[in-house]
C-alpha positions as CSV (number, residue, x, y, z in Angstrom):
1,X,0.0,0.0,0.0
2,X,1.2,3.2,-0.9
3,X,1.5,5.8,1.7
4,X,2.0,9.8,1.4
5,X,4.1,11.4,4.0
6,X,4.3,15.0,5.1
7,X,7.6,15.0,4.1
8,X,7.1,14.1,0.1
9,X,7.5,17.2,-2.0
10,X,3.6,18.3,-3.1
11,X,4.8,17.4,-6.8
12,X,6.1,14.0,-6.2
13,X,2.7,13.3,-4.6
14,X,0.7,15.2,-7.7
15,X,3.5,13.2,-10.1
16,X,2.6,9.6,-8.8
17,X,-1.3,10.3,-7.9
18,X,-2.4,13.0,-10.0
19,X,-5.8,12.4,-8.3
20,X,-4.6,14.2,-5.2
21,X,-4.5,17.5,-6.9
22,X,-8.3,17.9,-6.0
23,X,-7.4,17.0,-2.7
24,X,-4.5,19.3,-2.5
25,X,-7.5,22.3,-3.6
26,X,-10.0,21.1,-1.3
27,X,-7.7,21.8,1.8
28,X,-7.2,25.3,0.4
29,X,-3.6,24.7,-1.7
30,X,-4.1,25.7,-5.0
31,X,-0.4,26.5,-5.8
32,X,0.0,23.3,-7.8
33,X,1.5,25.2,-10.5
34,X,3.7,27.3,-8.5
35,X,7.5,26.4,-9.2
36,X,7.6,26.5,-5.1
37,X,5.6,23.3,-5.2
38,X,8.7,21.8,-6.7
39,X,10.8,21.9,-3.6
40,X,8.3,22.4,-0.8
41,X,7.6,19.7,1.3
42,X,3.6,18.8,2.2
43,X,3.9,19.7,5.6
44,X,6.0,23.3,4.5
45,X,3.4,23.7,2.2
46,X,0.7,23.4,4.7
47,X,2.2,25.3,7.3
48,X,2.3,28.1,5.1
49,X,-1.4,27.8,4.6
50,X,-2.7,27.5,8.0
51,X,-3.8,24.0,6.7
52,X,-4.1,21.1,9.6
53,X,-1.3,18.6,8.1
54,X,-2.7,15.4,9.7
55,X,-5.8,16.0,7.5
56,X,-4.7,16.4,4.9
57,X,-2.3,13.7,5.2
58,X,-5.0,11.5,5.7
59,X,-7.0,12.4,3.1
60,X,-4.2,12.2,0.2
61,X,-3.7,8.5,1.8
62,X,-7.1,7.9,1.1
63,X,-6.9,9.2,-2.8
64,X,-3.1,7.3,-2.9
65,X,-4.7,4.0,-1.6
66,X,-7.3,3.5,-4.6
């Protein structure tokens, strides 16, 4: 079973499950296309959004686990 971590880079995660970018927007982080999406880990990225981590964790496991 696959399993997203908070430390993946939000492009490797879009990359391998491009299902997750929906999942990605519905927590609020629509900076898929932003070059800083390239480097930034999921739990940076989150941080910077005021986004609960664990949640969205979760929910990207749930998408990665189809």
């Amino acid at each position: 079973m696959a399993e997203i971590n908070k430390e993946m880079t939000i492009l490797e995660v879009v990359q391998q499950w491009p299902e997750a970018a929906s999942i990605f927007m519905q927590h609020g982080m629509g900076c898929l296309g932003c070059a800083i999406a390239q480097f930034e880990n999921i739990e940076q990225g989150a941080s910077a959004h005021g986004i609960d981590v664990d949640s969205l964790i979760e929910d990207l496991n749930k998408v990665a686990s189809v």
